[in-house]
TINU-788708 format. One line per 5 residues: their letters; for each residue x, y, z of N, C-alpha, C. Coordinates in steps of 0.001 Angstrom, whole numbers. Layout:
<nodes>
A) X/Y/Z/X/Y/Z/X/Y/Z  ...
</nodes>
This chain:
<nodes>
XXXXX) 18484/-18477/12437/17116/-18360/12913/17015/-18958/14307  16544/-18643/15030/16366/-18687/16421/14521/-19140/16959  14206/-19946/17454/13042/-20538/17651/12633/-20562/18761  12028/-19351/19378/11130/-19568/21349/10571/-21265/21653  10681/-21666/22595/9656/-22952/22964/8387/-22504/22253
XXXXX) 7673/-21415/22822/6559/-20723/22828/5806/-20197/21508  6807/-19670/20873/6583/-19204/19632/6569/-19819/18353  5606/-19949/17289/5650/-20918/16629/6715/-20539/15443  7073/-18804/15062/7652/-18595/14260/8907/-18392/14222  9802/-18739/13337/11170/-18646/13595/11540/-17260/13651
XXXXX) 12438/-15971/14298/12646/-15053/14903/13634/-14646/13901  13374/-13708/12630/14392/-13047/11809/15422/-12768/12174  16563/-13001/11927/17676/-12218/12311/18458/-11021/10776  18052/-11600/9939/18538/-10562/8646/18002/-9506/8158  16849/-8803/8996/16970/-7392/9480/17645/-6247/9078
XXXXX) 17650/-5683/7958/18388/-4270/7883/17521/-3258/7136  17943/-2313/7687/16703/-1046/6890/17736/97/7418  17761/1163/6392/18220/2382/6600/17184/2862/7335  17834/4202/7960/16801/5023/9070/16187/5806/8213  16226/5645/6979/15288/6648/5874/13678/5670/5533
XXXXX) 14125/4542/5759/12992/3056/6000/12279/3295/6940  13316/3189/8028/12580/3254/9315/11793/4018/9623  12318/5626/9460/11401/6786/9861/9966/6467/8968  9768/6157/7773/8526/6115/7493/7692/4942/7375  7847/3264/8350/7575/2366/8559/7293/3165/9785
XXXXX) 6046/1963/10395/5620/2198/11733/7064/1215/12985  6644/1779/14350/7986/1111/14474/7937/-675/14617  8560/-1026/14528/8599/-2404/14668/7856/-3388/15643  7712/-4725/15517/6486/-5178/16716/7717/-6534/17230  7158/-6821/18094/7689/-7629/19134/6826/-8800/19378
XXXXX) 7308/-9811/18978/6221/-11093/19346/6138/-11328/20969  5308/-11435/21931/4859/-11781/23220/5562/-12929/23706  5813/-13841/22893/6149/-15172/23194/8427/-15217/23246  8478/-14368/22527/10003/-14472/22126/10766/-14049/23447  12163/-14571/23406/12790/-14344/24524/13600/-12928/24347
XXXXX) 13438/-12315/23517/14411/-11328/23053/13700/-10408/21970  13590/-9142/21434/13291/-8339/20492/13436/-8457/19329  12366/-8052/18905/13239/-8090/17113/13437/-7213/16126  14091/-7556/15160/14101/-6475/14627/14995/-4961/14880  15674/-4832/16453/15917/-3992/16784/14752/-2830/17346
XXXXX) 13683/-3662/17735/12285/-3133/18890/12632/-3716/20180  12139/-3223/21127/11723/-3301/22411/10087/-3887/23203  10752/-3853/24181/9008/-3922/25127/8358/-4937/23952  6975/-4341/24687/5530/-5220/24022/5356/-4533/22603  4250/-4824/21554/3879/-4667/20457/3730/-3315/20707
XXXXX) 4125/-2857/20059/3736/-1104/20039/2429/-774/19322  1800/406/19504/377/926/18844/1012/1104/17345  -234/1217/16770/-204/1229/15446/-874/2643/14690  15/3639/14725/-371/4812/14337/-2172/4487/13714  -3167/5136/14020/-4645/5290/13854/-4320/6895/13304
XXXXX) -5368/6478/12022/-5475/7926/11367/-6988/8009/11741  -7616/9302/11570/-8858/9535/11739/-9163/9593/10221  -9189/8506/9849/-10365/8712/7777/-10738/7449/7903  -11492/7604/7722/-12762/6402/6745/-12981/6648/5251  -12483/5849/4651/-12413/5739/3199/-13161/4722/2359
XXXXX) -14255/5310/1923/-15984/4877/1347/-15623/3807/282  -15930/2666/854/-15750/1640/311/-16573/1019/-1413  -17126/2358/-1547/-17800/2227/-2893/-16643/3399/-3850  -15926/3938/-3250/-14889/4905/-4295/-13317/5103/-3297  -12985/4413/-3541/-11623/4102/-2676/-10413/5036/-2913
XXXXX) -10327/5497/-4170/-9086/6398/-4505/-9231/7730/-3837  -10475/8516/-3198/-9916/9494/-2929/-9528/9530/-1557  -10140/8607/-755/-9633/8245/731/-8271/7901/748  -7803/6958/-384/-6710/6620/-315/-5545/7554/-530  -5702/8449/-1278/-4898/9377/-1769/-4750/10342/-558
XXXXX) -5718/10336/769/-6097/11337/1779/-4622/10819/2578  -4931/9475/2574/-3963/8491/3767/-2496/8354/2953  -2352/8715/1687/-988/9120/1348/-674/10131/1490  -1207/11076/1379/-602/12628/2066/-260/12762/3272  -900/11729/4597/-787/11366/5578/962/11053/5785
XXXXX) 1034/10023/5451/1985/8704/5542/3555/9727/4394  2937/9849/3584/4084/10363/2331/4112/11871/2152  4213/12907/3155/4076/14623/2346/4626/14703/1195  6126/14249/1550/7241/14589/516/6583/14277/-1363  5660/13236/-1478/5188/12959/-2355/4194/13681/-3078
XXXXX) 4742/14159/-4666/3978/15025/-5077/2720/14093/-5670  1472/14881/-5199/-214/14219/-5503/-15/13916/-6872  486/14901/-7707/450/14906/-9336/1002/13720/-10078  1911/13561/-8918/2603/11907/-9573/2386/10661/-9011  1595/10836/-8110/919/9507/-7284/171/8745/-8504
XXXXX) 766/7563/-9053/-385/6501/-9396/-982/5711/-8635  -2034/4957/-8797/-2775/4157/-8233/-3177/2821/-9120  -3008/1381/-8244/-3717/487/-9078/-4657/-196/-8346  -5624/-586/-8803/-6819/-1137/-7546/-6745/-2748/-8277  -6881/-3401/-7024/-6767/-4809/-6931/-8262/-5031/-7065
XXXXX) -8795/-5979/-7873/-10126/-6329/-8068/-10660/-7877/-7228  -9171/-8646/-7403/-9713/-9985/-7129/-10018/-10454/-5597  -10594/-9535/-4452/-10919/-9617/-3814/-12556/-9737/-3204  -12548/-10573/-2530/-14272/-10652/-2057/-15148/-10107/-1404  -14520/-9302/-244/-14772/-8340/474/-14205/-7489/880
XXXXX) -12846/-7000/836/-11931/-6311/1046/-12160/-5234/-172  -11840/-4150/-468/-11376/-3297/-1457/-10058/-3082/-1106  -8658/-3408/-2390/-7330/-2750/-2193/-6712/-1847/-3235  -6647/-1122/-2695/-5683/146/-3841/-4021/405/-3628  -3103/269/-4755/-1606/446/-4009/-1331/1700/-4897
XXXXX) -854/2587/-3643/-509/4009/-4665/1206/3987/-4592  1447/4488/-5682/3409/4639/-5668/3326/5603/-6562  4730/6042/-6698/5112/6968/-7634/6075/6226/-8472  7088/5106/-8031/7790/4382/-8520/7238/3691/-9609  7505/3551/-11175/7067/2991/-12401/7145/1481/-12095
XXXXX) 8128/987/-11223/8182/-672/-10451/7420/-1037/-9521  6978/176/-9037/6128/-190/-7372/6704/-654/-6429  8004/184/-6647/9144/-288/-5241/8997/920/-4356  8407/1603/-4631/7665/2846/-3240/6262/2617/-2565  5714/990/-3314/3817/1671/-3344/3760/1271/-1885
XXXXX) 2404/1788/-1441/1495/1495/-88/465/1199/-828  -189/-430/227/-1317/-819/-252/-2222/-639/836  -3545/647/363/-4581/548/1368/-5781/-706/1230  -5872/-1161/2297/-6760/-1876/2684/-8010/-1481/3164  -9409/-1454/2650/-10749/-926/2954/-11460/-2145/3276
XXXXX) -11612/-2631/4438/-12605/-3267/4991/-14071/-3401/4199  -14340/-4556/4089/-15687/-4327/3163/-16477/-4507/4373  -18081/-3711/4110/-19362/-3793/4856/-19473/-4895/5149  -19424/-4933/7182/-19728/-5717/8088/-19061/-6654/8279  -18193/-6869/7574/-16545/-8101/8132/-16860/-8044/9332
XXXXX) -16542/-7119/10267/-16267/-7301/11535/-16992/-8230/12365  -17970/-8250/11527/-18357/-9504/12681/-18431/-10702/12248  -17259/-10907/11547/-16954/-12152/10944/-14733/-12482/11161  -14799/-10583/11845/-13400/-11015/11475/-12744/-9862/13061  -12104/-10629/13482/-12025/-9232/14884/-10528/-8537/14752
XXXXX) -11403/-7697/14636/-9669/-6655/13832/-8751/-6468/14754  -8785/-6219/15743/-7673/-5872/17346/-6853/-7068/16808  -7817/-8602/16654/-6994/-9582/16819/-6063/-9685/15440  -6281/-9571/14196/-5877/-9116/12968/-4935/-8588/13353  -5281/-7024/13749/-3654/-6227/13734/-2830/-7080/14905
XXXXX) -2916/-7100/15861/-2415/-8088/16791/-1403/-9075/16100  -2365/-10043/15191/-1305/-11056/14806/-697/-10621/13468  -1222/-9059/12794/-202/-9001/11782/1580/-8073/12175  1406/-7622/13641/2151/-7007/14082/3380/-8275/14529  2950/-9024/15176/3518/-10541/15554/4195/-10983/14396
XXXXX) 3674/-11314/12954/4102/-11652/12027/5171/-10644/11436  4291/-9549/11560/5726/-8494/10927/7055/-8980/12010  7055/-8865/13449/8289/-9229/13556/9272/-10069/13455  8626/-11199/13254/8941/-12351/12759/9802/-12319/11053  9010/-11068/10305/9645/-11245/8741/8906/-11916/7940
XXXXX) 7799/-12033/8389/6405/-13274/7678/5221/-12096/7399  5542/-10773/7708/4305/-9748/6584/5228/-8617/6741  4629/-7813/5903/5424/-6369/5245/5196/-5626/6523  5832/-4613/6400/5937/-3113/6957/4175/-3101/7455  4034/-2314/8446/2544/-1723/9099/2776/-457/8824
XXXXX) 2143/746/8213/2493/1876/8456/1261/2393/9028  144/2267/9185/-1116/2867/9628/-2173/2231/9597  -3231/2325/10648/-4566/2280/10614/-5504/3164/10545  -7092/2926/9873/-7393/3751/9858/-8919/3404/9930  -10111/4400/10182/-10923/3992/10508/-11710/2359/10150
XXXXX) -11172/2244/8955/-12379/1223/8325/-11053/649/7558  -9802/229/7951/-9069/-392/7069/-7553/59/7484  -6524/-795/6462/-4963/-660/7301/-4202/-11/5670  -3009/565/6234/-1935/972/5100/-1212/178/5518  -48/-750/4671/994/-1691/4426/1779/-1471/3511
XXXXX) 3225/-1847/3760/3604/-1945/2247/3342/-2970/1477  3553/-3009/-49/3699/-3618/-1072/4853/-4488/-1340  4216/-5688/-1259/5277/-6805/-1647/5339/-7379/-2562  5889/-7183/-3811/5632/-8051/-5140/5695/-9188/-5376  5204/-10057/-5654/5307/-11293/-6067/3885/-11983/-6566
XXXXX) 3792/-13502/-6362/2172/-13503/-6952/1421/-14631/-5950  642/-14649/-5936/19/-15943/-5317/591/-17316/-6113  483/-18207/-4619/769/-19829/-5392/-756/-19780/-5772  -95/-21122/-6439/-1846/-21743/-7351/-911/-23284/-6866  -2046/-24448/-7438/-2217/-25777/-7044/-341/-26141/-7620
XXXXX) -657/-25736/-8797/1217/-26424/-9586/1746/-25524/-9064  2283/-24093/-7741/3330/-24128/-7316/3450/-25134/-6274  2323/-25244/-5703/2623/-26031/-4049/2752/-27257/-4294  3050/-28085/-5410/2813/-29183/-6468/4682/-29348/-6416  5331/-28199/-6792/6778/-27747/-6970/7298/-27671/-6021
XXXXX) 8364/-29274/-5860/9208/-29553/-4774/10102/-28321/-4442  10766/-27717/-5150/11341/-26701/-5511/10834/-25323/-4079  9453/-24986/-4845/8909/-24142/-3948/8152/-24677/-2283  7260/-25768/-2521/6721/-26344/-1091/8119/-26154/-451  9145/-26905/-317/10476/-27057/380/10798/-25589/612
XXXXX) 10369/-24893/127/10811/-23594/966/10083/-23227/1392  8506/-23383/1531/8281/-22995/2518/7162/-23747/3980  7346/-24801/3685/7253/-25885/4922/8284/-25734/5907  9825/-26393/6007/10327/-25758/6766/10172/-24669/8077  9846/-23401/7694/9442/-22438/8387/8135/-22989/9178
XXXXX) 7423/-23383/8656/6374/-23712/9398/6199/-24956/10351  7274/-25800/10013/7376/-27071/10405/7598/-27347/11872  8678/-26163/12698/7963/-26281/14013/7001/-26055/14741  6406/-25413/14119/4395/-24755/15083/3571/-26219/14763  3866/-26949/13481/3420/-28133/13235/3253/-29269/14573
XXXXX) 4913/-29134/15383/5268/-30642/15278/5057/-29540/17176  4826/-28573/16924/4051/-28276/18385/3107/-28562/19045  3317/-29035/20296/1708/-29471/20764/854/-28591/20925  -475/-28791/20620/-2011/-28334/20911/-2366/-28145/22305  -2601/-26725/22392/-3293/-26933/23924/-4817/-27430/23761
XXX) -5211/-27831/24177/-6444/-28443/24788/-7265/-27851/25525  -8704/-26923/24483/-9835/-26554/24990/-10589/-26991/25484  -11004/-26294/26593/-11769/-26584/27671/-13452/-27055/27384
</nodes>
């Protein structure tokens, strides 16, 4: 792992994806701060494919299913499942796969009514593009009017007794431990 002065996140180097990955991931992002690319990207953060749908945040599956035909042709509609995530507060999320494991799914993200002016999305995708290169968030595959496509990462949320578990905290402090012990710039 490799660490910019500048950058608070440590710079992946274990990186591999077939070009069968690649072609249907958006392309890779580039942190601003790093001395070097990642990932096997270039230049500055690249755009983030924008679809033209807005997907009605009171019935989410059929927008979503719009933005998989998008993203997935090859995928037959008939076998697309869907599971919708409930435990969210303002967000609506749906992950569609065909895989019985959900090692194919995309999770759409639907912006709930009026975030935005609580949450500034440029800057969002911005720093989730940063993070993707880093290896600290999934795949970007699209934006779209009122919300983002990502992949699906399995695992679960901590609760109080994992971060409790020397075991787990220790893995993941570390990583974070130099942006910590970084100095603060000082607002004006």
């Amino acid at each position: 792992m490799a660490l910019s002065q500048r950058c608070p996140l440590p710079c992946s180097t274990w990186w591999t994806a077939s070009s069968a990955e690649l072609a249907m991931a958006a392309p890779p992002a580039r942190c601003p701060d790093c001395p070097r690319p990642e990932r096997g990207g270039g230049g500055a953060t690249p755009a983030v494919p924008h679809l033209a749908i807005a997907v009605d945040e009171g019935d989410v599956l059929p927008g979503a299913l719009r933005i998989v035909r998008r993203l997935r042709p090859a995928w037959d509609p008939a076998t697309v499942k869907t599971k919708l995530f409930t435990d969210g507060i303002t967000n609506k999320l749906v992950a569609c796969y065909t895989d019985e494991g959900m090692g194919d799914a995309l999770l759409v993200r639907v912006y709930g009514r009026k975030t935005e002016l609580l949450v500034d999305r440029e800057t969002e995708l911005r720093n989730f593009q940063v993070l993707r290169a880093h290896g600290c968030a999934p795949d970007l595959y699209c934006a779209f009017q009122n919300g983002l496509c990502y992949q699906f990462l399995p695992g679960i949320a901590l609760g109080p007794d994992h971060v409790r578990d020397p075991h787990i905290f220790s893995g993941t402090c570390p990583p974070r431990a130099p942006s910590a012990r970084r100095p603060r710039r000082r607002r004006p």
